[in-house]
C-alpha positions in Angstrom: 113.9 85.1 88.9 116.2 86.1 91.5 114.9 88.6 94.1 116.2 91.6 95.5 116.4 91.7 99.4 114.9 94.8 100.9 113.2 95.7 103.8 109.2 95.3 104.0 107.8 98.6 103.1 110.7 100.1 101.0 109.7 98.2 97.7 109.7 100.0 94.7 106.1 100.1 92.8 104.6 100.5 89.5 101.1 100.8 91.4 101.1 105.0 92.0 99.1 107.2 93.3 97.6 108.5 89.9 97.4 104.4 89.0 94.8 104.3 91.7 92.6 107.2 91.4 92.5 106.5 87.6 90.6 103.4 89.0 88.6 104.7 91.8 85.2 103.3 91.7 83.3 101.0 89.9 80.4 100.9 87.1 76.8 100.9 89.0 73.1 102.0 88.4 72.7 98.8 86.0 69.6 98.6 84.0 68.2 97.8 80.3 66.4 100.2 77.6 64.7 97.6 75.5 67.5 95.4 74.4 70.3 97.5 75.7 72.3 97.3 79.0 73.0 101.2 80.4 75.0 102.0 83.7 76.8 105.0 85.2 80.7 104.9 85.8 83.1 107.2 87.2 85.6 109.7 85.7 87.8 110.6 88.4 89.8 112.7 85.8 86.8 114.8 85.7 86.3 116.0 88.8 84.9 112.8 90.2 81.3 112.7 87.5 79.5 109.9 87.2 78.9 109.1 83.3 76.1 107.6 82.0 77.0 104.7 79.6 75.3 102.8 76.6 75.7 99.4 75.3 74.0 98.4 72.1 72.5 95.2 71.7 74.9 94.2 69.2 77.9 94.7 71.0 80.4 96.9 70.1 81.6 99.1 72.1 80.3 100.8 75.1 79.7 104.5 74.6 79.0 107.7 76.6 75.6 109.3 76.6 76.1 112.7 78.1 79.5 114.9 77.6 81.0 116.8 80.8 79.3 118.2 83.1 76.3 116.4 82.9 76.8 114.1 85.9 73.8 111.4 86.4 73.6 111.5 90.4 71.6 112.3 93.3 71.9 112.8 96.6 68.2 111.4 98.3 69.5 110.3 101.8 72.8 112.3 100.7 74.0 108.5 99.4 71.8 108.9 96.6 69.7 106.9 94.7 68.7 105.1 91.8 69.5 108.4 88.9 68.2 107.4 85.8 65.6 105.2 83.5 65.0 104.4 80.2 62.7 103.4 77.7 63.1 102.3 73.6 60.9 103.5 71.5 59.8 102.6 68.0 60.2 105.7 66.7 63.1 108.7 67.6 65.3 105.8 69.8 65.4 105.6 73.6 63.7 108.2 76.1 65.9 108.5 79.3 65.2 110.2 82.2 68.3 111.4 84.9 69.2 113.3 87.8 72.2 116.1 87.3 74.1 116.5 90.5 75.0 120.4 90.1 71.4 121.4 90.2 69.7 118.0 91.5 66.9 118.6 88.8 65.5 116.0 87.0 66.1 115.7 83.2 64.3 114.3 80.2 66.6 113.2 76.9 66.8 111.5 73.6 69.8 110.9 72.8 69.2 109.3 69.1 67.3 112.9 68.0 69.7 115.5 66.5 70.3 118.2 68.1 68.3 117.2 71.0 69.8 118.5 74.6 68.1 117.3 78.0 65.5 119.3 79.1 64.5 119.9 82.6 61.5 118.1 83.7 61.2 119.6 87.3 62.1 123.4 89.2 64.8 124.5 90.8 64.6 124.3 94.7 63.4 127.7 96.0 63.5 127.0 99.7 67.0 125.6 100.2 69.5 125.4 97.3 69.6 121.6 95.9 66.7 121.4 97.8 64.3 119.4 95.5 65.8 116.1 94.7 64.4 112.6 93.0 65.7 109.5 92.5 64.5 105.9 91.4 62.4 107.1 88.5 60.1 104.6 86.8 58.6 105.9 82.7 54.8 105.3 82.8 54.6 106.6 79.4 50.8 105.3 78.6 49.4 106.8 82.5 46.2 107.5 83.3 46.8 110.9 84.0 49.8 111.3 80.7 53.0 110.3 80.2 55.0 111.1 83.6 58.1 109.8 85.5 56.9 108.1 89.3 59.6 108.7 91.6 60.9 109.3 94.8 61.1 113.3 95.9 63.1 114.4 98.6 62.4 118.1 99.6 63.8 120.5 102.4 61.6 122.4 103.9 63.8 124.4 105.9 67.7 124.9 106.7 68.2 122.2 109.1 69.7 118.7 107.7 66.3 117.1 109.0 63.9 119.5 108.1 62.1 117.8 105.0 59.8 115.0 103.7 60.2 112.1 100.8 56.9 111.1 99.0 56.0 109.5 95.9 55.6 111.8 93.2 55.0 111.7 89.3 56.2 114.3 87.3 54.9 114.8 83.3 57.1 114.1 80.9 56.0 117.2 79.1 58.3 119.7 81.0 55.2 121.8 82.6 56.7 121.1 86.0 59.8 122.4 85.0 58.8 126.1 86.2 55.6 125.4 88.6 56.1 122.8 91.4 52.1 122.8 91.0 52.2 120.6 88.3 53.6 117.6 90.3 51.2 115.0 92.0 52.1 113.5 95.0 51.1 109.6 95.1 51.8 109.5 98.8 51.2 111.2 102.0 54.7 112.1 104.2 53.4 110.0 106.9 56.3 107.4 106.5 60.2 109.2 106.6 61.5 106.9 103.9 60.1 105.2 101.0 61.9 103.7 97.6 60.3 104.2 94.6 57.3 102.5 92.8 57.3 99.3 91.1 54.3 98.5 88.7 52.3 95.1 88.3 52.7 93.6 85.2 48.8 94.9 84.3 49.6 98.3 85.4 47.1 98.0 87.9 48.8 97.9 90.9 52.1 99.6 92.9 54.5 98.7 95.4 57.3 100.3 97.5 59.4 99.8 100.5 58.6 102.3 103.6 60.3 102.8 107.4 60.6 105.5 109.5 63.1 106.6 112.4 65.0 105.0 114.3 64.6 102.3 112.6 67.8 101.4 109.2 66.7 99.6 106.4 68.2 96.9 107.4 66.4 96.8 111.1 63.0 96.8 109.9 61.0 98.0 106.4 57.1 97.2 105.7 55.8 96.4 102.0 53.5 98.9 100.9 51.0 98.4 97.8 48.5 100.3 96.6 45.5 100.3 93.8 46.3 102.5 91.1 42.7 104.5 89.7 41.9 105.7 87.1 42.8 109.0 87.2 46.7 108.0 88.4 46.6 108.0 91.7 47.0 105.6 94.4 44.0 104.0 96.6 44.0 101.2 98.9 47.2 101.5 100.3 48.1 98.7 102.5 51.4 97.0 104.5 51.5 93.6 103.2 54.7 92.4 104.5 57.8 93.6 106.8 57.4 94.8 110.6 60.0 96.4 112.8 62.1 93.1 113.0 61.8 92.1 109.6 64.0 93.8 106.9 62.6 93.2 103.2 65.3 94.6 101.4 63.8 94.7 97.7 60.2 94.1 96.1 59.6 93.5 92.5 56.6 91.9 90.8 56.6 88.4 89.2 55.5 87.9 85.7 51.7 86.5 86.8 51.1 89.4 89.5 52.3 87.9 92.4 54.9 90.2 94.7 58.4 88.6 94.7 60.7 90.3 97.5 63.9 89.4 99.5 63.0 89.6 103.6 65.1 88.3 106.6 62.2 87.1 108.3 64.2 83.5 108.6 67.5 85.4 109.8 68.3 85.6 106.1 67.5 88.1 103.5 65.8 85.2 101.1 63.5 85.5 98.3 60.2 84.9 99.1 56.6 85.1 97.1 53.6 86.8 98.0 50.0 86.0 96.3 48.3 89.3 97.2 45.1 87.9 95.5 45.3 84.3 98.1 43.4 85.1 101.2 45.4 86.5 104.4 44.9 83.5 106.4 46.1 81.2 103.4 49.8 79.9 104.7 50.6 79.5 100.8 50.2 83.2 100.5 53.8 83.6 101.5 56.2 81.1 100.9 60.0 80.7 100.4 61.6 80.4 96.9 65.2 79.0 97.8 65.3 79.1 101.7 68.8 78.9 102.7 71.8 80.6 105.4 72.8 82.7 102.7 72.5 86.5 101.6 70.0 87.1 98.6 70.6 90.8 99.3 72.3 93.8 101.3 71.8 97.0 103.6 69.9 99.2 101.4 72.4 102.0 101.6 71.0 103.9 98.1 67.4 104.0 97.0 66.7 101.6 94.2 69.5 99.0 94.4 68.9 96.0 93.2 69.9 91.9 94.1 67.5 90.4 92.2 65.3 90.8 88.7 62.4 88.3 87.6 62.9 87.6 83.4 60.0 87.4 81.5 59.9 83.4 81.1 59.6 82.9 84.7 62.7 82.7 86.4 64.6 85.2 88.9 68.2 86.0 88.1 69.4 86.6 91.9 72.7 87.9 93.5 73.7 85.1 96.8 75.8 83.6 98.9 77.5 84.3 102.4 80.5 86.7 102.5 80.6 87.7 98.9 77.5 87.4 96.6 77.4 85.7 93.2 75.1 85.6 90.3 72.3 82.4 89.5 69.1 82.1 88.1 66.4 80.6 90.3 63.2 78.5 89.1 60.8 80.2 91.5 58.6 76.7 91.2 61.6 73.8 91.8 63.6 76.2 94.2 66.8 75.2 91.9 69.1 77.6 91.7 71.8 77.5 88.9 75.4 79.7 89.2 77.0 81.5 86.3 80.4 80.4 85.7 83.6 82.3 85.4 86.1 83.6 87.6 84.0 86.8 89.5 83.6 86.0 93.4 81.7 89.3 94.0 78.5 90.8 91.9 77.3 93.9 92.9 74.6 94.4 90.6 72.2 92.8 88.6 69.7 93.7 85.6 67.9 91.8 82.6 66.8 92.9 79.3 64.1 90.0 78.4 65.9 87.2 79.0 69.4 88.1 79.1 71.0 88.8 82.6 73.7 91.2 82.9 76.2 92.3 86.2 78.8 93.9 87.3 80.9 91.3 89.1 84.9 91.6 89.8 87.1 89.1 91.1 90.3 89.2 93.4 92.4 89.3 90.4 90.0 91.6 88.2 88.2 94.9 88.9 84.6 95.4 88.2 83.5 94.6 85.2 80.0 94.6 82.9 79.0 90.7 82.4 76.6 89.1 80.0 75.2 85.6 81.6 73.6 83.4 79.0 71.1 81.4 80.3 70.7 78.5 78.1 74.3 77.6 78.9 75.4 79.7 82.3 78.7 81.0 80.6 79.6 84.8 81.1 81.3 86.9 78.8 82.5 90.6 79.4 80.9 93.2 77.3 82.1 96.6 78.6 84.1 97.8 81.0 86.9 94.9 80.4 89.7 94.4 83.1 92.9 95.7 81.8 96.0 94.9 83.9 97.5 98.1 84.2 100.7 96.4 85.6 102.5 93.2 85.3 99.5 91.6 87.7 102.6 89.3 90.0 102.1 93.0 91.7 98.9 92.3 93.3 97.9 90.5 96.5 97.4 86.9 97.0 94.4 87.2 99.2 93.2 84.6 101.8 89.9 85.1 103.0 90.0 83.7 107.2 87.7 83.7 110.0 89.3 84.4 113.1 88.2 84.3 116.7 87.3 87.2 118.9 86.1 87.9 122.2 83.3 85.3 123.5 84.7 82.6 120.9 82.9 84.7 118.3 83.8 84.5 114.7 85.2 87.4 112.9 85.5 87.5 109.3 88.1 89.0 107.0 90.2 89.0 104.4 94.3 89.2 104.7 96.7 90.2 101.7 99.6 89.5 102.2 103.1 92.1 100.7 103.7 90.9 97.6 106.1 91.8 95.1 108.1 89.5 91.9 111.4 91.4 92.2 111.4 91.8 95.8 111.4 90.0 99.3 112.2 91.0 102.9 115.5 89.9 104.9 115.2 86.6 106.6 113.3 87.0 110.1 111.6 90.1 109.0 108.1 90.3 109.6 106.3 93.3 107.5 104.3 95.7 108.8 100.6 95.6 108.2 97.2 98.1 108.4 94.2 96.6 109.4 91.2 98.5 107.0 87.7 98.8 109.1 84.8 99.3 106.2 82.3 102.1 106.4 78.8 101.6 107.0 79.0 100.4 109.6 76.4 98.1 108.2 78.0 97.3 104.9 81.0 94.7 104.1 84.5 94.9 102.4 84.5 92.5 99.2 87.1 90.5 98.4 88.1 92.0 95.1 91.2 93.6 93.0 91.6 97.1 94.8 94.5 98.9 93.2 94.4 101.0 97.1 95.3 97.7 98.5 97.7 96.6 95.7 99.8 100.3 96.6 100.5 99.1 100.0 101.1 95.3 99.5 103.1 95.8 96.7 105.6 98.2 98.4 105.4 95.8 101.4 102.9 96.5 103.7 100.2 93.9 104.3 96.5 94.7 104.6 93.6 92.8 106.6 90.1 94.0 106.2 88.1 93.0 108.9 84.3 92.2 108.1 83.8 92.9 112.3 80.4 92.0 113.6 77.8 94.4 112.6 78.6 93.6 108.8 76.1 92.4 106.4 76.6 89.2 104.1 76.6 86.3 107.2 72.8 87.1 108.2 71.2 89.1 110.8 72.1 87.6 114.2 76.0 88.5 113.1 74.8 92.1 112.1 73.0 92.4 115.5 76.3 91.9 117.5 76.9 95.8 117.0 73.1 96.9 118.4 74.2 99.3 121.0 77.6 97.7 121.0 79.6 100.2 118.4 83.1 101.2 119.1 83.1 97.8 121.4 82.9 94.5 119.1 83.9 96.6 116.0 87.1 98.2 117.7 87.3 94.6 119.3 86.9 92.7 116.5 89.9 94.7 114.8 92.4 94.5 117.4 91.7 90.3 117.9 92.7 89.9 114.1 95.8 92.3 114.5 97.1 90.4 117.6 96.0 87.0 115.9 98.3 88.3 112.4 100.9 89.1 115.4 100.8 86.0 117.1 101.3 83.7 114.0 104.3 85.8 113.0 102.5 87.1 109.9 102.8 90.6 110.9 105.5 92.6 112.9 104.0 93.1 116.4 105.6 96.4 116.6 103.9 97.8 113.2 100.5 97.3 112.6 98.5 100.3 112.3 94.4 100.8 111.8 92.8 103.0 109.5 89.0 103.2 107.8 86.7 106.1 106.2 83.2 107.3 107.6 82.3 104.4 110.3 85.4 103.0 109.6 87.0 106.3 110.3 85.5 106.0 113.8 86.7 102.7 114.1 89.7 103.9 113.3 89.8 106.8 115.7 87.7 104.8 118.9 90.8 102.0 118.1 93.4 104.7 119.0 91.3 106.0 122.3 89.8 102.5 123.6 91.8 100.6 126.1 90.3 97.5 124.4 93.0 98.3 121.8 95.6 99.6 124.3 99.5 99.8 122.8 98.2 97.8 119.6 98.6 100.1 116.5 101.8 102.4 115.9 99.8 104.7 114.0 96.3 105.4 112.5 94.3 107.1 109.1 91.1 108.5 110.1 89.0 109.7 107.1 86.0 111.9 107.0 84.6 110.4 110.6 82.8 110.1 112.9 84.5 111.3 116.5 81.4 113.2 118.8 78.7 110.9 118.9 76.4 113.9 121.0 76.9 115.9 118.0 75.8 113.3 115.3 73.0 112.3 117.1 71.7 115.9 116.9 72.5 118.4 114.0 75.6 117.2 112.7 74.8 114.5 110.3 71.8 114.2 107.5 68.3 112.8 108.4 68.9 109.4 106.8 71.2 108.2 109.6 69.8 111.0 112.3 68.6 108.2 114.9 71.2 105.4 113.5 72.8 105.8 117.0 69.2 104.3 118.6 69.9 101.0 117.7 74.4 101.2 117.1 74.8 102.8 120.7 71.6 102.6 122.7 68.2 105.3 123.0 70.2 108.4 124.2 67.8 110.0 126.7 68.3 106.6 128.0 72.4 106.0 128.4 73.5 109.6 127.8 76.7 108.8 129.4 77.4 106.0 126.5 77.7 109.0 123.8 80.5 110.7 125.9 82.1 107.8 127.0 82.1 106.2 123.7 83.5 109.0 121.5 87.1 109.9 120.8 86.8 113.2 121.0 86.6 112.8 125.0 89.4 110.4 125.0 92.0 112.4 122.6 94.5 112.5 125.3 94.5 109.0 125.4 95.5 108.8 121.3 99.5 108.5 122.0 100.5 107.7 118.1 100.8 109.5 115.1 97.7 110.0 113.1 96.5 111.4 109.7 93.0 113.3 109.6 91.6 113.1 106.1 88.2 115.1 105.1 86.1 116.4 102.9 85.3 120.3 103.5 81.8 119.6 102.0 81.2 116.6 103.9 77.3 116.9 105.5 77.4 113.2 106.6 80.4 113.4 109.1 80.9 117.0 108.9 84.4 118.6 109.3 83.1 120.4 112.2 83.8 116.9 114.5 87.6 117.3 112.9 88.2 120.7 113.9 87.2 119.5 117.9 88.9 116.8 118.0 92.0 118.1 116.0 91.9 121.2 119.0 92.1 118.6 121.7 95.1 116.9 120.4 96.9 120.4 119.5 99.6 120.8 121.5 99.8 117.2 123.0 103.2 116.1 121.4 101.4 113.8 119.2 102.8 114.0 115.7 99.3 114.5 113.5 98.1 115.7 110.1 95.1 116.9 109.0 94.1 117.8 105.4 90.7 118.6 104.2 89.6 119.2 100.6 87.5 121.8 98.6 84.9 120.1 96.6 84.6 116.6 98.4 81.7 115.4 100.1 81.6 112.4 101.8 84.6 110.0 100.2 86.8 111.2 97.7 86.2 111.3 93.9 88.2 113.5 92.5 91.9 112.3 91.6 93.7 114.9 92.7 92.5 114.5 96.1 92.5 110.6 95.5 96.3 111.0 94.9 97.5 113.4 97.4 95.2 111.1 100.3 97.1 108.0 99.2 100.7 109.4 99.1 100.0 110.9 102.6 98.8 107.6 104.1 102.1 106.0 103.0 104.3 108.9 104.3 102.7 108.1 107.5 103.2 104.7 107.3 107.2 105.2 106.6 107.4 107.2 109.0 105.6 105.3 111.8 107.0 102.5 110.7 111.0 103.9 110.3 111.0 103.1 106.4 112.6 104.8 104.4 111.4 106.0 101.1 111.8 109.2 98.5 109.2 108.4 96.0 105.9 110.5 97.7 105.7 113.7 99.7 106.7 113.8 103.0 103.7 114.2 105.3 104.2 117.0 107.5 103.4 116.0 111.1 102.2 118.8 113.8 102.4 118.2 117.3 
């Protein structure tokens, strides 16, 4: 095919705007009712809900449960949680249990009973608005004290973003909490700040949850609670079995014969280890390793409930691994063997199992997320719902190459680099293309390497992309994730800029065009890159979305409880280095930004609110620095909603063309203010 020469950047696209938010998001919440496999998934289209899906154990095909607006989320830690559970029944189908994000209320349905609409199963918050909030719910319909849901409960007890408690509470299934908060038992005291929900012994006898409490992230350090269930339904006997302040145990589930199986870094890797509760405590086979090995059997526990591995019922674990990206085997908890599912996914994200059959959602960097069956007689996958569907001819996506490049120190740094890519177009000889370095949120989380239609927009018009797994980022174990304790908006703005100038250097990417953007931590990485001298002259432009910018401000009233003290361990105890909270922050340094910038955020954000915008955007006012700034009714913190998906994409590209001096009529041009 012969090409048409044009200049990187100016390539014409299928991949629009309206193409990516129409794929914004993946499915999640995995989990099985009896022989079925149920998840949520998002409708962008429909104001950004999250539908709750149902896949027969037949096949067929997958099939909403709830019609607009019932939208199966939470917002426990404001990332939410686990939002549903499930149950089959012999008689009258499936009992499932939800969360609806409008009034955060917890819901009981049947969705196989005529006629039958979800009732409410607890009150609506009478001290703040939204204020009563569960998540990770567990069915115990055969308790001691009744049929009730155990789950987490978050509640406010005043106006500030830290004024509440989480406990464990069971609610009955018979709706008599729904008016009278009375009729809800707490399982727990408040004396922890966080704690996941319960998970039951095989014999019922027994529970066990994951527990920390500020300053300490999940990933720093959790403890291993259990407890004696009585017979009246509550707990007794509640002890910390496992976990410390430098020990993260990520997940905990029981193993068929009552042993606890859980996934701790106490090696330096989150591993899988097992835990005979009944062994004595000086036993050294009480705790052992199931597959010890420098890889990942988990991830920073960013949502209440997730899951990276489930034991099956004949023994074995099916178990999420690896270093970088995770992928799906089944370990023999007695041989340590761990067998891989086949097929062409490099990244799982979830996991579940109904009996003996294993289901994920993997992707791959050629395929978005989709809902996989492994057989475990064989280890072949199959897709069962949620099937990739090239939208476009697919010689419009990236080529990725996943690279480890050298920082500061020698260090590695980790990341992935897609190059432009089009099959009707290429760039006159000696060009080099311009290229945006993407700095993930978290900033203890990881960018997969995985089809992203967002990415695809860029490349595909000609504008590479790196991501940049900096230090600090989970999936290469926890002395790498240490490098950012006290050192954020160093090694992470660092980091970025030593793969920019390495692209540069090779002649991969035009010197003269490379810009830096990111969203929540990355939108601080983003903004600290523009205002650190560490990254001095490097970027021609930046996208900052829904940030952080005043590091004072977060670390008092201006961000939600879960990530209140975050800044203890990411920039160091602040009655301690006060001056590292001014010093650090771009919002004291906005004279120093000297590029054009876009400001994206979400008007309902409580995470980063848009209150750390507004300052910094009246610091640069009047500075000569071209700028925009748009904010959004109705988003929180990231964007769901398509129409703000679309008009945040087109914006970033007019930026690009014009920071850049492409030239290109198929988006809006971005209004700059200076």
């Amino acid at each position: 095919m012969v090409k048409t020469t044009a200049p990187y950047g100016s390539w014409p696209s299928p991949i629009d705007a309206a193409l990516v938010a129409s794929h914004d998001g993946r499915p999640d919440y995995l989990g099985a009712v009896g022989e079925e496999v149920w998840w949520t998934e998002p409708r962008p289209a429909e104001g950004g809900r999250r539908a709750l899906m149902r896949l027969s154990a037949d096949g067929g095909e997958a099939r909403s449960v709830l019609p607009a607006p019932w939208n199966v989320r939470n917002r426990v830690i404001e990332y939410g949680g686990v939002p549903w559970a499930g149950i089959a029944r012999d008689e009258g189908g499936p009992l499932i249990v939800f969360t609806h994000f409008a009034d955060q209320r917890l819901y009981a349905y049947e969705p196989d009973v005529p006629d039958r609409a979800p009732r409410p199963l607890t009150p609506v918050a009478e001290v703040v608005p939204g204020g009563l909030r569960w998540c990770d719910p567990l069915l115990v319909p055969e308790g001691p004290a009744g049929p009730e849901v155990w789950c987490v409960l978050e509640e406010f007890t005043g106006e500030g973003p830290t004024d509440l408690r989480r406990v464990i509470a069971a609610v009955p299934l018979d709706g008599s909490a729904a008016d009278d908060r009375g009729h809800v038992r707490e399982l727990t005291d408040d004396a922890s700040r966080f704690v996941t929900g319960p998970r039951l012994s095989p014999d019922g006898s027994r529970a066990a949850w994951l527990a920390w409490d500020h300053p300490a992230m999940p990933w720093d350090g959790t403890q291993v609670r259990t407890a004696r269930v009585t017979a009246a339904g509550g707990f007794e006997d509640v002890r910390t079995v496992a976990g410390g302040p430098e020990e993260s145990v990520a997940q905990v589930e029981w193993a068929p014969d009552g042993a606890l199986l859980m996934s701790s870094d106490e090696s330096g890797w989150w591993n899988l280890q097992r835990l005979d509760l009944d062994a004595s405590a000086t036993d050294p086979g009480r705790r052992r390793d199931l597959c010890p090995r420098e890889e990942e059997f988990a991830a920073g526990l960013w949502r209440i409930g997730q899951k990276w591995f489930v034991p099956l019922e004949s023994g074995p674990i099916a178990t999420l691994h690896g270093r970088g990206g995770l992928r799906l085997g089944v370990l023999d908890p007695h041989s340590g063997e761990l067998a891989d599912s086949t097929g062409p996914w490099t990244e799982w994200a979830a996991v579940a199992a109904a009996g003996d059959r294993v289901f994920g959602v993997a992707a791959g960097p050629h395929s978005s997320y989709e809902v996989v069956e492994l057989d475990t007689r064989t280890g072949h996958s199959r897709v069962v719902a949620a099937h990739h569907k090239d939208p476009v001819d697919p010689a419009h996506y990236p080529q990725p190459r996943e690279r480890t490049f050298t920082g500061p120190d020698g260090r590695d740094i980790h990341a992935q680099v897609y190059p432009p890519r089009h099959p009707g177009y290429e760039a006159p000889e000696g060009e080099l293309p311009p290229y945006v370095v993407w700095a993930h949120g978290g900033p203890t989380s990881r960018a997969p390497l995985v089809l992203d239609l967002e990415i695809a927009y860029f490349t595909s018009r000609g504008i590479g992309v790196v991501e940049v797994n900096y230090g600090g980022s989970t999936g290469y174990g926890r002395a790498y994730r240490n490098r950012l304790r006290e050192q954020w908006g160093i090694v992470d703005v660092e980091d970025c800029a030593a793969v920019a100038r390495r692209l540069a250097a090779e002649g991969e990417a035009d010197p003269a065009r490379l810009a830096v953007r990111g969203g929540s931590a990355g939108g601080w990485t983003s903004a600290a890159s523009l205002t650190s001298p560490a990254a001095e002259g490097l970027y021609a432009c930046g996208t900052i979305s829904y940030p952080i910018l005043d590091l004072a401000g977060w670390a008092t009233d201006e961000t939600h409880d879960f990530e209140s003290q975050y800044l203890e361990s990411l920039v160091g105890p602040r009655e301690s280095v006060p001056e590292r909270y001014h010093d650090r922050s771009p919002l004291h340094h906005a004279d120093r930004v000297g590029v054009p910038f876009l400001l994206l955020q979400g008007l309902d954000d409580v995470i980063c609110p848009p209150v750390q915008c507004e300052r910094f955007v009246a610091e640069v006012d009047g500075s000569g620095v071209p700028y925009a700034y748009l904010t959004f009714e109705g988003e929180g913190h990231g964007f769901r909603r398509a129409e703000t998906i679309i008009r945040a994409v087109e914006a970033e590209l007019s930026l690009y063309a014009q920071a850049f001096g492409i030239e290109r009529d198929d988006v809006p041009v971005l209004e700059l203010n200076r």
